[in-house]
N, C-alpha and C positions, 0 to 999 in steps of 0.2 A: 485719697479720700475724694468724694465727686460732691459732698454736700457742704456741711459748715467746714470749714476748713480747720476750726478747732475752737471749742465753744466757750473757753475764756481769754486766749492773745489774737485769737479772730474769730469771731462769727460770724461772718459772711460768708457766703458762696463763690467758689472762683470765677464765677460770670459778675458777681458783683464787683469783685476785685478789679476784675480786667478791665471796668469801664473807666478806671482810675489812672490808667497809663497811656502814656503813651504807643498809639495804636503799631509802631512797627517794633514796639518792643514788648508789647500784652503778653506774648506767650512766654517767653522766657523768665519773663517775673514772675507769672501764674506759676509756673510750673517749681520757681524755686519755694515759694509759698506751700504748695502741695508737697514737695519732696521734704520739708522742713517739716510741717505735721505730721506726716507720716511717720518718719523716723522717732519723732516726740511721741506718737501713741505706742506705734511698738515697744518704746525703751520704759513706759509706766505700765504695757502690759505684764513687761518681763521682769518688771521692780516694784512689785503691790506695796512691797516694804522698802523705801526708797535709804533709810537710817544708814548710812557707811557705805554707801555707795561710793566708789572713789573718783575723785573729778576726774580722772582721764577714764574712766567708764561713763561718766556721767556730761560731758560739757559740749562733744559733738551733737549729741542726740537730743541733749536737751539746748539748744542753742536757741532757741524759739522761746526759752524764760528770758533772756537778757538779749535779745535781738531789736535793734533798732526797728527794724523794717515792720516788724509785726506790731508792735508799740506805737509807731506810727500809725500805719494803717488803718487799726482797731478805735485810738482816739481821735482823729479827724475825722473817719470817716462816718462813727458813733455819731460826732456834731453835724457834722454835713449834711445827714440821713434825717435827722430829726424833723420834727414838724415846726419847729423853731428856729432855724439854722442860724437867721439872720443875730436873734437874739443871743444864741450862745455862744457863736463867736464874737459876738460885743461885748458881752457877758466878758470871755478869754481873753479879749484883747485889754480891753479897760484893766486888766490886774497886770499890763505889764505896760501900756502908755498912757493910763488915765482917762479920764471920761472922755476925753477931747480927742482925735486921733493928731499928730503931729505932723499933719502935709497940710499944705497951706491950700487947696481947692479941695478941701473937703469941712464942713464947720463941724459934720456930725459922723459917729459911727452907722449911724441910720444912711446918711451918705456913701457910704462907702457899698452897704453893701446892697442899694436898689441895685436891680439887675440882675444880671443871670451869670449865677456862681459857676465856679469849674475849680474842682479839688483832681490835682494833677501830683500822684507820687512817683518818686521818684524822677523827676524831670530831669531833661538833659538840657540844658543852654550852653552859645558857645561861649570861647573866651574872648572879653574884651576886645574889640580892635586896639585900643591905645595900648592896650597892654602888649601885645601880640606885635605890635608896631615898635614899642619902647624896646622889648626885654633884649633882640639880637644885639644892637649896639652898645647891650652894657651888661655883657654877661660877666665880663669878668670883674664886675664889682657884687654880682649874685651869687657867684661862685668860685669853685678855685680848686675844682678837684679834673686832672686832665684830661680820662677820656670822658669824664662830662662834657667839658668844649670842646672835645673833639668831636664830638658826637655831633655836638651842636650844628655844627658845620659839612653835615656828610651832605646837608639837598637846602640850598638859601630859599626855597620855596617852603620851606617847612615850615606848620606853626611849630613853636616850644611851649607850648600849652595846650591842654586836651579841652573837651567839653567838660563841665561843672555840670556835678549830679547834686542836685538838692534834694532830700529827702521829700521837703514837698514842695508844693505851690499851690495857695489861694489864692482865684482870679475873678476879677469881677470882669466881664466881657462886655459890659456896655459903657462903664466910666475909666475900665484900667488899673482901678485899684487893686491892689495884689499883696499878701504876703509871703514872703521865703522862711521855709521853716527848716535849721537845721537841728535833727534830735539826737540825743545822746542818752544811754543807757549807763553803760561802763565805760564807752570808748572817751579819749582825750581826741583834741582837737590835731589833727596832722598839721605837723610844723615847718614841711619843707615839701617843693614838689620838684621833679627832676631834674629842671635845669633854671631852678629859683631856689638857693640856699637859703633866703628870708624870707619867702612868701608863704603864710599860715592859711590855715583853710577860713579861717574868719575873715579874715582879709579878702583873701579871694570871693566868697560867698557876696561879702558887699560891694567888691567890684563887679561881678555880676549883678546885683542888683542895678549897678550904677549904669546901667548900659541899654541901650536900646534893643528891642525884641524884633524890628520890625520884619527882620528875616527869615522869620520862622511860621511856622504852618498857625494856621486860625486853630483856636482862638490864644496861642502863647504869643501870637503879635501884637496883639492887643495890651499888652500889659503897658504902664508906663512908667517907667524908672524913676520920678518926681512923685509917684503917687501909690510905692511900693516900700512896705515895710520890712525886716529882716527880726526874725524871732528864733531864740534858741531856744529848746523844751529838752530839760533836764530833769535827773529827779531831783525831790526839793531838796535833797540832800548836798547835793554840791550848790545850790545856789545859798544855802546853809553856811558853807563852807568855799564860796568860790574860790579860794586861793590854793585848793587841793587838784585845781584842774588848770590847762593852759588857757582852757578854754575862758574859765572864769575870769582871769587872769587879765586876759586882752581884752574881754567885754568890758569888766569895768573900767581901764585903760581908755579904749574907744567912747567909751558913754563922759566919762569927764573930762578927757584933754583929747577935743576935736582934732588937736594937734598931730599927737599920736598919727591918726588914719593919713593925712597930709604924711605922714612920715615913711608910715609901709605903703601906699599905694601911690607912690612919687611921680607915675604917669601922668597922672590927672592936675593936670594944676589952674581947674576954675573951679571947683567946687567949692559950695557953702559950706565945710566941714562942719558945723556947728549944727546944721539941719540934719547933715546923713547922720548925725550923732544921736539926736533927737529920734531919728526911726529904726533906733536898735535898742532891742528890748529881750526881756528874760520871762520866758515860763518853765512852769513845771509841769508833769502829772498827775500831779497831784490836785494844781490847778484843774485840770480837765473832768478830775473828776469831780472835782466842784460843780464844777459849772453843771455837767452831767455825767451822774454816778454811774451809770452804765457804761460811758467811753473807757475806762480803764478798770476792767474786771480783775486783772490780774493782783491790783492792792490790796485787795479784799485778802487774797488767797494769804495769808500770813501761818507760819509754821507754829 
């Protein structure tokens, strides 16, 4: 498809799309976006009558109804666009940290967001240095499975950690203000990464938050770690229910016993845990389309 790339899980254009990424990776997302629509018009042109369709006929092709990426896209990028932007995303954030935003060099949400925004999806930041630094001298308390530490040990130059892709990134380019948004559709939160048998992707996400940017290409240097929030966007269904997901699980864990986070991310030992606790927060979809009915089309579509 060359035009709207599908008129209710995205309405944009893939020129629009593309400005959303990161630049040496625009094509390869554009184009998973297009191969995913496509395949979704084809499969409703050949199923007018969708009733008994069987999910292994039906869950490849429709992967674009419960797909993170286009549920993303479609509600951030909905608010981003707006003529309002500033307002809706204070709007969104206020339902999950209150009138006040929770960093100490900002009084106001109006603070936060003078300047000049940048909605960056899919982002790639790297891992931690402390972590990167910590994990080789104590792997055999992260794991225990052999040719995992063997592996470990094929190049001492190696990181044991990849880049952390965050669904997205709000950034404000002139004060540093920024949120991390990780969204969920159906997926649980991963609970293990290759050569960290306790390290959860929440965890991880906020140690990435906790790290400094200044490595990275303008304007994701700019971000600053003291002045950056961490948001999950679920349906409201699990936050309903958060004890039906991991994810739920450790959020509220993390948000009441600051302890906790000191406990999984054992690297770091000056941190105010009781602040990084304070800027972790829950939304929903639903949310979003409060704020604005337009960002999530897809709710509407009920059988």
């Amino acid at each position: 498809m060359t035009g709207i790339l599908d008129q209710c899980y995205l309405p944009f254009t893939p020129e629009q799309l593309g400005k959303h990424f990161q630049s040496d990776l625009r094509d390869r997302h554009v184009e998973y976006y297009r191969q995913s629509a496509d395949r979704y018009h084809e499969f409703l042109r050949s199923h007018p009558d969708r009733a008994g369709v069987s999910l292994q006929d039906a869950a490849f092709r429709c992967q674009i109804e419960k797909d993170e990426r286009f549920w993303t896209a479609t509600a951030l990028m909905s608010l981003y666009h707006s003529r309002t932007a500033s307002d809706r995303f204070t709007s969104l954030l206020s339902r999950a940290f209150g009138d006040r935003p929770p960093l100490r060099e900002f009084g106001s949400w109006t603070d936060c967001f003078a300047g000049r925004l940048h909605l960056v999806l899919e982002c790639v930041l790297p891992p931690p240095d402390a972590y990167v630094s910590w994990l080789p001298g104590h792997l055999a308390e992260q794991h225990f499975i052999p040719y995992v530490l063997y592996a470990a040990k094929r190049d001492s130059r190696r990181q044991l950690e990849g880049p952390t892709h965050v669904d997205a990134l709000l950034l404000n380019e002139d004060n540093g203000f920024s949120v991390l948004v990780e969204a969920k559709v159906l997926s649980d939160a991963s609970y293990q990464v290759s050569f960290d048998a306790h390290r959860n992707q929440l965890a991880r996400s906020i140690d990435v938050m906790l790290e400094s940017s200044d490595g990275l290409p303008m304007p994701l240097r700019r971000r600053e770690p003291d002045a950056t929030l961490f948001c999950l966007l679920t349906p409201q269904v699990f936050r309903d229910r958060p004890h039906s997901r991991l994810y739920g699980r450790l959020l509220e864990e993390y948000r009441s016993r600051p302890d906790a986070l000191a406990r999984d991310l054992k690297h770091r030992q000056r941190e105010d845990w009781q602040d990084v606790a304070d800027r972790l927060g829950w939304l929903t979809w639903e949310d979003c389309a409060e704020v604005l009915p337009a960002s999530c089309p897809w709710l509407s579509r009920v059988i």
